[in-house]
Phi, psi and omega in degrees: 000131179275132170297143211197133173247109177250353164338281194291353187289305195274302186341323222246352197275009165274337174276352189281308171293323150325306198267352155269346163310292186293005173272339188291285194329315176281359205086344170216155176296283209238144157274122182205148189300152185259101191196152191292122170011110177057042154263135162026175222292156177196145191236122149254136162229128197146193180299149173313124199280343221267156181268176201070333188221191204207087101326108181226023229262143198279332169285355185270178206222099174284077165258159214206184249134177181282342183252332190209201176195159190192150178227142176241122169302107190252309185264305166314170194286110156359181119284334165268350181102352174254175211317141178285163172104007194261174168269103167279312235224133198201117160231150177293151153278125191265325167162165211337126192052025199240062152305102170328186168291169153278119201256358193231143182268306156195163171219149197199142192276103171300104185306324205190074216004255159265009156310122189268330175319129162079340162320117167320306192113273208269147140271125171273155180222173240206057185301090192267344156207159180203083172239162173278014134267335190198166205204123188239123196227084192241137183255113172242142182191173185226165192202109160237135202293160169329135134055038165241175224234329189230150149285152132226165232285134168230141172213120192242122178245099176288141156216183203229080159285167182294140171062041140258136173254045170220128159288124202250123170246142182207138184215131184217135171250130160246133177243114141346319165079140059226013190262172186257129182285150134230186231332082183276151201223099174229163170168174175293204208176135180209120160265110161269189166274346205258142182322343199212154170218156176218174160116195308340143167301152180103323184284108182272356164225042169328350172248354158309124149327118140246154196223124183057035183259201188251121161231179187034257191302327180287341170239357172070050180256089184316321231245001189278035200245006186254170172218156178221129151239146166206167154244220161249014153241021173178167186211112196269112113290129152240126190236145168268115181285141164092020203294116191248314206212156180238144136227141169172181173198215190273005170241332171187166196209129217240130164247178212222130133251131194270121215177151186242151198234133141263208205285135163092316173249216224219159143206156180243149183229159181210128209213141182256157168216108169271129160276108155255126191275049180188177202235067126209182182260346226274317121004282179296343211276296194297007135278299200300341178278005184271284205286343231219348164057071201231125164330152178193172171213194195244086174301095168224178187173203153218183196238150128250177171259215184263009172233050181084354179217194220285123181300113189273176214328084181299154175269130174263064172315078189291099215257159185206150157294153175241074209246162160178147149281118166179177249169104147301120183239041178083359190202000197170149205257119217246166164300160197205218179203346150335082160286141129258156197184123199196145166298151176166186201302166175225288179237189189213150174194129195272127171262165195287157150330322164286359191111296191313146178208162182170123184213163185239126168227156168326160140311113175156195199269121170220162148270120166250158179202159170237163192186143173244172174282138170096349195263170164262166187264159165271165200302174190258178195228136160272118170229145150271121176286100160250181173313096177096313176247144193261142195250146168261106172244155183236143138245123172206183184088219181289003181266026230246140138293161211227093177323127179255200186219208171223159179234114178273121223229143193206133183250066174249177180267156192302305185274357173243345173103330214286170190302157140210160188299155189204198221183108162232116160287151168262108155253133170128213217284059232245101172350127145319291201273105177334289161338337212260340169196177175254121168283343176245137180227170186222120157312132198291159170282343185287298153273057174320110206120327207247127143255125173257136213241110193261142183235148169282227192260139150155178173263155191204141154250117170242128166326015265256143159193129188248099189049041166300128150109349176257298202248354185208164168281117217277144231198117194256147186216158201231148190219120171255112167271151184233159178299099129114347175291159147264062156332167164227145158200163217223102173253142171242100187281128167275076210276107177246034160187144218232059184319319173313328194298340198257019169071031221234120142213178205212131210221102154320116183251037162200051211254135173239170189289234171229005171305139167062204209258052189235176218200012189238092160324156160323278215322343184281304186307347156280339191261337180299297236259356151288338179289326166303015157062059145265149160321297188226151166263179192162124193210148180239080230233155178287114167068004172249117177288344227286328187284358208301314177299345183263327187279331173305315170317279195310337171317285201313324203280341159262013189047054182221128214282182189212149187231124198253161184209202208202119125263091151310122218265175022302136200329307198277003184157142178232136163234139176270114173262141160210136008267177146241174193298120148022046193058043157245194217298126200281201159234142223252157194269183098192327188298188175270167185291282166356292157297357169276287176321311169320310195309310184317286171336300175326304176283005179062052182239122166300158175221112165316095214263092201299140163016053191296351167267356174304192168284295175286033194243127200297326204281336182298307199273349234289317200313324181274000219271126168339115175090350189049162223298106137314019217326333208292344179315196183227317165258187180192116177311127153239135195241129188315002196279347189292125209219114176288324172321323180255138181277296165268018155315124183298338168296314171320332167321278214298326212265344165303303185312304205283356175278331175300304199303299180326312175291321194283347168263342166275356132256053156075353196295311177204167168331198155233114201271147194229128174322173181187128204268044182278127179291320193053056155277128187253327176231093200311327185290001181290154192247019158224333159285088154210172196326134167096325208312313162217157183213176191249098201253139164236181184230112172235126181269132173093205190283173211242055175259199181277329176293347197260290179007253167339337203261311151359274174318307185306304165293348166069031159259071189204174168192159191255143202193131149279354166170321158332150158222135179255166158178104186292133182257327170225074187187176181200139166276143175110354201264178157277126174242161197234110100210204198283140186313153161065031165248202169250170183234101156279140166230122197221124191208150203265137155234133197222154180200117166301343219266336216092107169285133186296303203199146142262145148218176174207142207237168178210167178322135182100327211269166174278156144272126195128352190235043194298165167294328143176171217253119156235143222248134171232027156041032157078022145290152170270353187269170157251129214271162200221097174233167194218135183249090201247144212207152174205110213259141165216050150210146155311134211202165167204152194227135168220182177242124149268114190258145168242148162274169153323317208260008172087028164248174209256157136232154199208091189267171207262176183271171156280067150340127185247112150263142193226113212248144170324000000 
């Protein structure tokens, strides 16, 4: 299914026909120079030519060439909510006036890094040349920072020549002054479309979220300056000179300079964006080896297989050292003084039909290896590049690729024997270049239980997991593949505990598609989000419904119900509604908070407040956020990122804030808002992010649909949890308890952790995190333990819970309302 925003189309389409109409009406469709068809460079302005996605705005700005096409959004909407002027739109050329699909969600220069303060918005932009050699496009807007008194100017410049496929970008920020910018984090930004993304070279886990660490200039890394989205029929770089800092994960990835700017000057940046019409990089290393005046020689050779002849268009991978500094802290890659340094991919290359291959590499030190989809790689060749001589590797003999083999993988529960959904990672020999194999696979929906995994020669562990880390343990089964077998293997999940039974379910409330900047078919996101034993599915894709009917589908055919929901992007605060209509009309992030909530609200819809401490998070923004802070939302997000240990971990924020907001309702100050557990997975195959990772367990009496769900949530008979579980007996969260001054109050409620439960607490009006009213420890049981808290409240009050696991995950219940009565 091609991926699509499609969100802004009906909105935008009576005007969009009004404005092709008068243009029909005028005589030519586009402005565009007069010259023939598929000569050298040409500028259409106006809807986007290119297929797939919706541009209609009469001000955008298409330009295009013999290799590629590109729309810079002048009049549409950001995608993200920030300032316009940015590129949606990016396709190959199929040939003379024949636009390919759009292959890019967007790429854009970022002032500060996803800080939404202060963006203009709107941009003007500029044709500064329009010849069939070159096309010049320039976007001027201001950005004014938290609490400065001047903006400042940002002008960002495309330019496009004949018969190139590289867009040349150049940006220069000036501040006016008089106040002094620091430690501003701008550079380009490329969210793709495409299934797999890799880079910065140095970064050795491109699919861990980092956030700011140090690659390329900052570790004296030359090559650390690219991003790659790709498939196996094309491949986008973007690359930044001078690339100092990284953030990104598996939907899109930013590079940086870190810099402080004062009154009067300017700093610039300059960045490329290569279309290779085919899925490597070995193309861009020889722009860079252009632009960059870099010694180089010439690789060629040919690949066989093992069975002797020659393999058509085989992948050559080539590895290098690597480096960049940062610090995993579980969940993510944070800045640090940390090196790491290691060999790993650097580039890539699709060989000829005959078996041949033949690339150009820089001077230095490499590992090559060859490899197919289904194959094992051949052992690798160490070679050094000098200057000017060129090498021949051949593999054959013992360097032969190798026909692999599959592991038929069958998943059931330990105690009934029956199929059950599972989530299986692969450690061991696993394809660099993605298309060619996977590390994560899902047992089918059809066949339930059952997965076939095809693999190369080698030995492996999979991971099997069925509701981990909640209701089971993960069951490791190990396999040695041979050329051309076929395995049977077989795991048995031990489910050790059955929350439904206690009237318990559990709803990721925050998933997203293959939409935007996600990376998950439905059909994944339903086998995702059953192996994680969740209840009901449910996804929230940006500024879009268009998936809602397809996750339903695959829901329905397994008979499991669906809660389809909406995040709303604006630049300044992203909100979750739930539920929403069916494949209707979204609410357009372009409104005001108010009006977003209203909209919601109109539809009996709840509104989330998504990763409010985040850069892009209402609670980060409220000063700025268009129409100004709202109170009227309803829920308020924790996200896995969260860590009690850091005082500014942004969950750690929210859940401080919402713990205030909870004491501001008990002396009438604002409603009463109740936590909510959403992952914001975007790539159910990520090993450190996926479906479920926390989630949102309620208690619904009677049947079990997405409206008793929701009525659940709503009422704060709920709590968020990465793997504890509670379940309170003579109390309910979100519920009231009544008593007399100056008595005591038990409060008793059983706790279970597959993992061993660590500690419970419990907190109250007043208290910090990290400071409960008191703690209590259970040194990693297994049982579900039974506590009684007794506590004697002498104001209206409120008491909630933190269950910790062995393994430092969390649970986090919404409160217990107290009242104290004469």
């Amino acid at each position: 299914m091609q991926k699509k925003r499609s969100g802004m189309f009906w909105s935008m389409l009576p005007f969009t026909l009004v404005a092709l109409f008068l243009m029909a009406a005028c005589g030519k469709m586009y402005s565009s120079p007069a010259y023939e068809s598929g000569e050298g460079v040409r500028i259409v302005k106006g809807p986007s030519p290119i297929e797939g996605d919706v541009l209609n705005h009469p001000d955008d700005i298409t330009i295009y060439n013999e290799h590629l096409a590109l729309t810079i959004a002048v009049g549409s909407p950001n995608f993200w909510g920030m300032t316009n002027g940015s590129i949606s739109n990016l396709a190959v050329m199929e040939g003379p006036g024949q636009f390919g699909v759009n292959i890019v969600n967007d790429v854009e220069f970022l002032v500060n890094s996803w800080t939404a303060s202060g963006g203009s918005l709107k941009a003007d932009a500029k044709i500064l040349q329009n010849t069939p050699e070159k096309a010049v496009v320039q976007t001027t807007s201001t950005w004014l920072g938290d609490g400065k008194a001047n903006a400042l100017d940002v002008v960002t410049t495309y330019t496009l020549e004949k018969n190139s496929p590289v867009v040349k970008m150049h940006t220069r920020v000036f501040n006016p002054g008089p106040d002094t910018y620091t430690d501003m984090k701008s550079g380009y930004s490329m969210s793709g479309l495409a299934a797999y993304m890799f880079g910065p070279f140095g970064y050795h886990t491109p699919d861990v979220r980092a956030r700011n660490i140090h690659v390329g200039k900052n570790v004296d890394e030359p090559f650390g300056d690219f991003v790659v989205s790709y498939t196996k029929d094309y491949a986008i770089t973007l690359q930044m000179d001078d690339t100092e800092i990284y953030r990104g994960t598996t939907g899109y990835k930013d590079l940086h300079h870190n810099y402080d700017l004062a009154p009067g000057q300017s700093r610039d940046f300059t960045g490329e964006l290569q279309v290779i019409p085919q899925g490597h990089t070995t193309p861009f290393m020889v722009r860079m080896i252009e632009k960059k005046e870099l010694a180089s020689a010439e690789v060629s050779g040919i690949v066989r297989s093992d069975d002797g002849n020659l393999y058509p268009n085989p992948v050559l991978v080539v590895e290098r050292k690597g480096r960049f500094k940062g610090s995993f802290d579980g969940s993510q890659n944070l800045p640090s003084n940390e090196l790491h340094e290691e060999i790993q991919p650097f580039i890539w290359h699709v060989g000829e039909a005959d078996g041949s291959f033949a690339f150009t590499l820089p001077v230095g030190d490499y590992n090559i290896y060859a490899i197919a989809a289904g194959y094992t790689a051949s052992k690798p060749m160490a070679v050094s590049v000098k200057e000017g001589k060129n090498i021949s590797l051949n593999f054959v003999d013992d360097y032969t690729i190798v026909q692999g083999g599959e592991v038929v993988m069958h998943v059931t529960d330990k105690a009934t024997g029956n199929p059950v959904d599972a989530r299986i990672g692969v450690d061991g020999p696993v394809p660099a270049v993605k298309y060619l194999g996977a590390r994560t696979y899902f047992t089918d929906l059809e066949s339930i239980g059952r997965v076939v995994i095809p693999l190369a020669v080698g030995d492996f562990t999979f991971h099997v997991m069925s509701g981990a880390d909640f209701v089971s343990l993960p069951e490791e089964v190990r396999a040695t593949v041979g050329s051309g077998e076929t395995l049977q293997r077989s795991a048995a999940i031990e489910t050790h505990i059955y929350p439904n039974l206690y009237n318990w379910y559990s709803v990721d409330l925050h998933h997203h598609t293959d939409i935007g900047d996600g990376n998950t078919s439905p059909e994944d996101l339903v086998k995702s989000q059953l192996a994680a034993r969740l209840d009901l599915t449910f996804v929230s894709d940006h500024d879009s419904v268009d998936n809602h009917l397809a996750v339903k589908e695959f829901s329905d055919a397994r008979m499991v119900g669906m809660i389809p929901s909406l995040e709303v992007s604006p630049g300044w605060g992203h909100l979750n509604i739930l539920p929403m209509p069916l494949n209707g009309k979204i609410i357009e992030p372009s409104l005001n908070v108010g009006e977003i909530i209203a909209q919601a609200h109109a539809m009996n819809a709840l509104v989330i407040v998504a990763h409010p401490y985040t850069d892009y998070g209402y609670f980060n923004n409220r000063e700025i956020a268009p129409g100004g802070y709202d109170p009227n939302f309803d829920l308020i997000e924790l996200q896995p990122t969260i860590d009690l240990s850091k005082a500014n971990n942004p969950d750690t924020k929210t859940l401080a804030k919402t713990m205030e907001l909870w004491t501001d309702h008990l002396a009438g100050k604002n409603k009463a808002y109740y936590l909510t557990g959403g992952s914001d997975t975007h790539d159910v195959a990520s090993p450190t992010l996926y479906s479920g990772m926390i989630r949102t367990y309620a208690k619904v009496e009677g049947k079990l649909t997405p409206a008793s769900f929701i009525e659940a949530v709503a009422k704060g008979n709920s709590y968020a949890s990465m793997g504890p579980l509670f379940f309170p007996s003579n109390m309910e969260f979100g519920g009231k308890i009544a008593v007399k001054a100056g008595s005591s109050l038990k409060l008793n409620l059983d706790a279970f952790a597959v993992n061993g439960l660590q500690s419970v607490e419990i907190y109250t009006s007043g208290s910090e995190i990290g400071s409960p009213v008191e703690t209590k420890t259970f040194n990693g049981s297994v049982k579900r333990e039974s506590l009684t808290f007794t506590v004697k409240p002498e104001a209206a009050t409120w008491y909630n819970f933190i269950a910790r696991d062995m393994k430092g995950r969390i649970a986090v219940s919404n409160p217990v309302w107290v009242e104290v009565k004469p």
